[in-house]
C-alpha positions in Angstrom: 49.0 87.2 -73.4 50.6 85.7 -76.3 49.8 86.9 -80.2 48.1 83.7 -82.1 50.5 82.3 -84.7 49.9 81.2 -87.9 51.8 78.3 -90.1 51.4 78.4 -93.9 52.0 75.5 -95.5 52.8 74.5 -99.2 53.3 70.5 -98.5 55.3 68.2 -100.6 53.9 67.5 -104.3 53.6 64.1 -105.5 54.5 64.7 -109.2 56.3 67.7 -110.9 53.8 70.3 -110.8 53.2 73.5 -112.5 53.2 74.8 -109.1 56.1 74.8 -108.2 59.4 76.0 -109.5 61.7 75.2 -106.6 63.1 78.7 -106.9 60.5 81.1 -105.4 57.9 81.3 -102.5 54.3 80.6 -103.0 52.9 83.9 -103.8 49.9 83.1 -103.0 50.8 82.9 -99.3 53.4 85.5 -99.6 50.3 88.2 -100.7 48.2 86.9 -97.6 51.0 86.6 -95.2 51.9 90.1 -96.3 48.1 91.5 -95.7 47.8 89.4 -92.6 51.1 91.2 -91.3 50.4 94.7 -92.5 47.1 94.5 -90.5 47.5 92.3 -87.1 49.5 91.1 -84.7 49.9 87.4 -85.7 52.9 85.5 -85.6 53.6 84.0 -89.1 55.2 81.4 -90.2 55.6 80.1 -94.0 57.0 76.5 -94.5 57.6 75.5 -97.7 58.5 72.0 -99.0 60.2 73.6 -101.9 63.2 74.6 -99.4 62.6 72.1 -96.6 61.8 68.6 -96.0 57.9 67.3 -95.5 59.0 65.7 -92.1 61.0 69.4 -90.9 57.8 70.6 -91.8 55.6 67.9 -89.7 58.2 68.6 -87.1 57.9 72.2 -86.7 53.8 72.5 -86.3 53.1 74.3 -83.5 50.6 76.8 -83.9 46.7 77.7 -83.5 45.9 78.0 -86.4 47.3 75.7 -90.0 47.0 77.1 -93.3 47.5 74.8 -96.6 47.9 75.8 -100.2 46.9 72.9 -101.7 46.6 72.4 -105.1 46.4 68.6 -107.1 49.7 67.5 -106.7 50.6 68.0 -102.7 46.8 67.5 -101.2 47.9 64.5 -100.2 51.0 65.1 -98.4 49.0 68.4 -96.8 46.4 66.2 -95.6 48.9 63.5 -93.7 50.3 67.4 -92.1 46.9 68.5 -91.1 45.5 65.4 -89.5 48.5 64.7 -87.4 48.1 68.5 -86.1 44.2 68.2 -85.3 44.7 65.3 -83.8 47.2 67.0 -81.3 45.8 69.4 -81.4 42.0 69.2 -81.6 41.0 72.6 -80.5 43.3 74.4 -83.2 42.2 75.4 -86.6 42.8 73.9 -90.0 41.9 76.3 -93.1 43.1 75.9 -96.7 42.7 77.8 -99.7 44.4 77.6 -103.6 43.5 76.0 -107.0 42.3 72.4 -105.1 39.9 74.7 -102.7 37.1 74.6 -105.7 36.8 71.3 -104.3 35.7 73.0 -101.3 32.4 70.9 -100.5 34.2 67.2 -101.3 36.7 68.8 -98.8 34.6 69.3 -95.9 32.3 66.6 -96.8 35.5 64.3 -96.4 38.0 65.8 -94.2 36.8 66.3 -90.9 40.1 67.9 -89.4 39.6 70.7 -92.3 37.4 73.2 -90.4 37.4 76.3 -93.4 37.9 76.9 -97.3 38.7 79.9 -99.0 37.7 80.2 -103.0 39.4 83.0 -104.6 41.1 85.7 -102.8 42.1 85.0 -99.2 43.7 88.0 -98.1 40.3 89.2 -96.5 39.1 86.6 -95.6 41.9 85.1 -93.7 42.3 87.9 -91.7 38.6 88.0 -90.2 38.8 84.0 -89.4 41.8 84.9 -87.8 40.5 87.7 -85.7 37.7 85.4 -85.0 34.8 87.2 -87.0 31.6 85.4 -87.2 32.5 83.0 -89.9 29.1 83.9 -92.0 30.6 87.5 -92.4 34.0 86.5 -93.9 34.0 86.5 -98.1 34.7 84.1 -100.1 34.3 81.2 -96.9 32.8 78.1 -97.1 32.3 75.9 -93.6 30.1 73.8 -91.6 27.2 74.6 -89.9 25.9 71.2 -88.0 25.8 68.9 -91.0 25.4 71.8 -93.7 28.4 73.1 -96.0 27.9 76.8 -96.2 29.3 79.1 -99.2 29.4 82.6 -98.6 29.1 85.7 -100.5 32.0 85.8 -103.5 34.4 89.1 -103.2 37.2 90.0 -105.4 39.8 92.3 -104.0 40.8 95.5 -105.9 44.4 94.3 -106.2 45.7 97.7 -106.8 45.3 97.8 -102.9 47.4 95.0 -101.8 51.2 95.5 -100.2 53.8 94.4 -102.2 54.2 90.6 -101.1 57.2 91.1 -98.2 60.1 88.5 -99.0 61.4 89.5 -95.6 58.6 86.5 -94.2 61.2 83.8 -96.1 65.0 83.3 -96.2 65.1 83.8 -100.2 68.7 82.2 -100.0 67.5 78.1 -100.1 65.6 79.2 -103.5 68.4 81.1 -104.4 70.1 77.7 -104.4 67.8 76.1 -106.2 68.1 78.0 -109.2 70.4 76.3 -112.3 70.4 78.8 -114.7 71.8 82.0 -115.7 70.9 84.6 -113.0 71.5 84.7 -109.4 68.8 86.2 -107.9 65.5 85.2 -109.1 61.9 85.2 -107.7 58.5 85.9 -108.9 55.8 88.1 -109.0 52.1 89.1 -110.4 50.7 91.8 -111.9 47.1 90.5 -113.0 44.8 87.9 -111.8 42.8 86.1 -114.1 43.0 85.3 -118.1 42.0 87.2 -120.8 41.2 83.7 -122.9 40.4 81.7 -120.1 39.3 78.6 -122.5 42.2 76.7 -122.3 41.1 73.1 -121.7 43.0 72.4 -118.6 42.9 75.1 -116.9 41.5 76.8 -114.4 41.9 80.4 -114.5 39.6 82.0 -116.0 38.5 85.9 -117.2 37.5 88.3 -116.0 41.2 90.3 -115.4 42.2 92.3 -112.6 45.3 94.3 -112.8 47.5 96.2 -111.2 48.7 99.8 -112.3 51.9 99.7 -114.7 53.4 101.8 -111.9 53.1 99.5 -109.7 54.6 96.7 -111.5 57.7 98.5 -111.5 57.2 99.7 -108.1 57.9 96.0 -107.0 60.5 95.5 -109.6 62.5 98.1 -107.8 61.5 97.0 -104.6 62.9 93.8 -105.0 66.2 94.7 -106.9 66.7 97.6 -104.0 66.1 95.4 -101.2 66.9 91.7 -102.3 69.5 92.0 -104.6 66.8 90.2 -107.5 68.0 90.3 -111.2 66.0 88.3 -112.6 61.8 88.0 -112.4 58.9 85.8 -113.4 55.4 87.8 -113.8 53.1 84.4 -113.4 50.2 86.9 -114.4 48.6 84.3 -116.8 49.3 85.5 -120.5 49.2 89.8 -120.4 47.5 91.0 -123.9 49.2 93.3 -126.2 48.1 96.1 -124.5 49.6 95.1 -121.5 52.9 94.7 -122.5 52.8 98.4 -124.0 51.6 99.9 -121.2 54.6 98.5 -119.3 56.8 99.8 -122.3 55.6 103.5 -121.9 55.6 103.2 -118.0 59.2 101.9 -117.5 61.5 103.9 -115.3 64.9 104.4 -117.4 67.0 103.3 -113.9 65.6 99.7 -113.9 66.9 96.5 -115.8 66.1 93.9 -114.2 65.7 90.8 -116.8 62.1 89.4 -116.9 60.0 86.7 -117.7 56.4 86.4 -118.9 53.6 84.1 -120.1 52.1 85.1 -123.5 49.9 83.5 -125.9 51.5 83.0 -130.2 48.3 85.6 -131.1 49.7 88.5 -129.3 53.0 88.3 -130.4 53.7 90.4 -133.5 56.2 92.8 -134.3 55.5 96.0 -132.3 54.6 93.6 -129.3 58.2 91.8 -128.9 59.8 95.4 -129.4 57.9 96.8 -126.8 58.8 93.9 -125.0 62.8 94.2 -125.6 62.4 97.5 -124.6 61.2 96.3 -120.8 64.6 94.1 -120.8 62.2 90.8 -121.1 64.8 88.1 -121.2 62.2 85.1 -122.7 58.5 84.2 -122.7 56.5 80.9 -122.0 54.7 80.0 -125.0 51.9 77.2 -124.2 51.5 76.1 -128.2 50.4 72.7 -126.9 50.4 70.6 -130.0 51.6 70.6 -133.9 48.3 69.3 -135.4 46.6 72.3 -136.8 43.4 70.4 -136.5 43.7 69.8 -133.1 44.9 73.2 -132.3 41.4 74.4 -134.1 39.9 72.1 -131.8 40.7 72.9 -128.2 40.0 76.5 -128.9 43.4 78.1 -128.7 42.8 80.7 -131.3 46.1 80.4 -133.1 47.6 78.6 -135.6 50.8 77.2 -136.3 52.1 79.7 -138.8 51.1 82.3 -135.7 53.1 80.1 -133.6 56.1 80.3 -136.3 56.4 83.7 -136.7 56.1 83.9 -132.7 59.2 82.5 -132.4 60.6 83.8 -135.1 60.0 87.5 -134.0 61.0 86.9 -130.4 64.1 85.6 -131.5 64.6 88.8 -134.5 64.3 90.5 -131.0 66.9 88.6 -129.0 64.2 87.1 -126.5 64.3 83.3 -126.0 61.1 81.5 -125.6 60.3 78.8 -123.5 57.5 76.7 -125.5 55.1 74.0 -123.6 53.7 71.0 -125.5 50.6 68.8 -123.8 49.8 65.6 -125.4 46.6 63.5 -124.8 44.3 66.3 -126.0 41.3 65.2 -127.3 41.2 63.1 -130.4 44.9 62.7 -129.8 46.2 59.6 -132.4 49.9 58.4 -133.7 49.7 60.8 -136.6 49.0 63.8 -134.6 52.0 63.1 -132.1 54.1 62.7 -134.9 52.7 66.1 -136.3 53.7 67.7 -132.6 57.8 66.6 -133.0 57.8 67.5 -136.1 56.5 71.1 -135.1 58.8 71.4 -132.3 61.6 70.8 -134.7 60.6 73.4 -136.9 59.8 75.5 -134.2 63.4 74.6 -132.9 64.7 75.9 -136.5 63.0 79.6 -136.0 64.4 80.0 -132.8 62.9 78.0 -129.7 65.2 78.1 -126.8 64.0 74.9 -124.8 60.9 72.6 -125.3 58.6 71.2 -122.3 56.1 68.5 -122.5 54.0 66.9 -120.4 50.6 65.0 -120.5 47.2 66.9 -120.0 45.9 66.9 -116.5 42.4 67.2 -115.9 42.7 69.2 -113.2 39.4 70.0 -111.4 37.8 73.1 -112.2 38.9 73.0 -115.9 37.1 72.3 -118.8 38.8 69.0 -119.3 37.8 67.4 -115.4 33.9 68.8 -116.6 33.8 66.7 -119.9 35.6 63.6 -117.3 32.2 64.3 -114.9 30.2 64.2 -118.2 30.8 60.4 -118.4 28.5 58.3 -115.9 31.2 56.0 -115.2 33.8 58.7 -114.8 31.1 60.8 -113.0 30.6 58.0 -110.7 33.9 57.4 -109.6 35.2 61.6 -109.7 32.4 63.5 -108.8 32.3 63.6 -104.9 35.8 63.2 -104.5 38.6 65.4 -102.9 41.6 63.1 -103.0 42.8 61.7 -106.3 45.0 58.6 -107.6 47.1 61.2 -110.0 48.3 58.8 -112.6 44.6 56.9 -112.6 43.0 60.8 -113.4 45.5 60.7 -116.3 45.0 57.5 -117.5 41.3 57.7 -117.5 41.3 60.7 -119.3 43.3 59.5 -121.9 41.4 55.8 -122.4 38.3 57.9 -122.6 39.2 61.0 -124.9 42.8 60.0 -127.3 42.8 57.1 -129.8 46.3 56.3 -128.5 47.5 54.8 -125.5 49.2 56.5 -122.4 52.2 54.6 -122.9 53.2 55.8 -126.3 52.1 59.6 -124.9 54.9 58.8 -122.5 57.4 57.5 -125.0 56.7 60.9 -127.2 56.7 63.1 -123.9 60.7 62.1 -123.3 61.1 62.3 -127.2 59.9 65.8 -127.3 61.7 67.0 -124.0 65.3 65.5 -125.5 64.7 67.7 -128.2 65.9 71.0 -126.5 65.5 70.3 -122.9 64.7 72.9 -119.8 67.4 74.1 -117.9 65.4 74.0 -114.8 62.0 72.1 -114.1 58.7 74.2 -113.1 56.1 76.4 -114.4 55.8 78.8 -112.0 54.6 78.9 -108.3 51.1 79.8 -106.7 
């Protein structure tokens, strides 16, 4: 008797995502494809549209059981993958999880070939609707009963007992490729789950945080420079505190120098911090500053300012870091003036030091505070709130015609303004 395979999918996006990097397997299917390996006998099987064409990936379906990572920008293209499979396949098994799964009821209410949605951690619960568990017994599942949508119980997973995701599930070479700038060898990695501010207005991750030990950070840092040849690494963790960073500082093993990236918010970057990260070898940090009007900066609750941002810069650079800094425009109460405010900033910022300058407009991603004031709106309500699939560039517009006093095309105009400025070397945020 054959072993039942599973295919992970990570479709096509639409639209340059913050999902995506190009250079690095979804860890989120990594870290269950890893747990799924460690304790069955399934045959796995990632496909990723980052290395591989969206028709080789339709082509190569073939399995009992089809897992998406879907997120806002390739739904879409995982939904055209998933109803071509049910429909040859109408016995087999369609199950999704990721950031678009908080979606979960629209999704079942609207996608009859979608059978199963995880929220939060899947490694579990994957496992037991694999092994064919009664599905009101697996965590963090929601499904159909008859015509109900059911949610189970929540669980969180006490990440210190996770493997180490196993790159030997992917051939890291095509991502190699795809990398343009100064290592070789790069991938990513995690070492927390959650936020500690969790208030940023398009977001969805929120607090609490789980971590991982120190030790075990560097654990997989060795692991992956030992058996992958990696040289260079980007913890996605969403913005470690202080604390974290020195803890990693007093935990480092003397034999390992393997170049590394973070996120990091302006307020926890001071002195002792960037030393402590120099110390770790950290090559550059992601900066999300978001805009150069102090009033607006007060105003989506970042808790920084721009002189914090400054000296940021200024400090990392003191300390022979680059940083990476992100601008969104079309924040609320977004105008002429305060765009104008935001390229002046990234100038100056520019003069202490930034490396390179992104910029993009704000999308109000579901599950972030920014879709909730959207569904706050009766019109907007109206047209959003039982939805699963979404016009991208409509979400966007009607978020800015409802919340900037300027109009999407000048936010477009200043988006290419700001990026010309000091331009990525490679596009991407990071990969989930």
């Amino acid at each position: 008797m054959r072993n039942k395979k599973i295919q992970f999918v990570f479709a096509e996006a639409e639209i340059l995502s913050v999902y995506s990097s190009g250079w690095a397997p979804p860890l989120s299917f990594l870290t269950i494809a890893s747990y799924l390996k460690n304790y069955s006998n399934l045959e796995i099987e990632l496909l990723d549209s980052q290395v591989m064409l969206q028709s080789e990936i339709e082509k190569r379906i073939d399995c009992d059981i089809l897992a998406g990572s879907i997120n806002l920008a390739n739904y879409s293209n995982f939904l055209k993958i998933a109803q071509k499979y049910k429909e040859k396949n109408p016995r087999g098994k369609v199950i999704v999880g990721g950031p678009h799964s908080l979606l979960a009821r629209n999704i079942l209410r609207n996608r009859p070939y979608i059978d199963a949605v995880v929220i939060g951690d899947g490694e579990k619960a994957f496992l037991l609707y694999c092994q064919d568990e009664k599905l009101s017994k697996i965590p963090n599942l929601v499904y159909r009963r008859d015509s109900e949508i059911l949610f189970n119980q929540k669980e969180k997973l006490n990440l210190e007992d996770l493997p180490i995701p196993d790159r030997s599930l992917v051939n890291l070479k095509p991502y190699f490729d795809n990398y343009n700038d100064e290592f070789n060898k790069p991938t990513t990695m995690y070492s927390q789950k959650g936020c500690f501010w969790g208030k940023c207005l398009f977001c969805q991750i929120k607090p609490p945080v789980r971590s991982r030990r120190p030790e075990q950070f560097w654990q997989e840092i060795k692991y992956l420079h030992d058996n992958y040849g990696i040289d260079y690494v980007w913890n996605v963790s969403d913005s470690p505190n202080k604390e974290t960073f020195l803890d990693l500082r007093n935990s480092k093993p003397k034999d390992i120098d393997i170049a590394l990236r973070f996120y990091a918010r302006t307020s926890e970057i001071d002195e002792e911090t960037a030393e402590a990260l120099k110390a770790i070898n950290c090559y550059e940090v992601f900066l999300g500053i978001e805009t150069g009007d102090s009033k607006i900066l007060q105003k989506i609750d970042k808790n920084s300012s721009l002189e914090q941002c400054l000296k940021a810069v200024e400090v990392l650079s003191k300390n022979k870091i680059k940083s990476r800094i992100s601008f969104v425009l079309g924040l609320p109460g977004e105008t002429e003036k305060t765009l104008e405010n935001t390229y002046n900033f990234a100038n100056q910022l520019i003069d202490v030091g930034a490396d390179s300058i992104a910029c993009s407009i704000l999308m109000p991603v579901p599950g972030s505070k920014s879709f909730g004031m959207m569904l706050q709106k009766e019109e907007l309500r109206k047209k959003y709130l039982h939805e699963d699939l979404f016009n991208l560039n409509e979400l966007q517009k009607d978020w800015v015609e409802s919340f900037c006093k300027v109009d999407y095309s000048s936010l477009v105009e200043m988006v290419k303004k700001i990026k010309e400025l000091k331009p990525e070397k490679f596009s991407g945020l990071f990969t989930s």
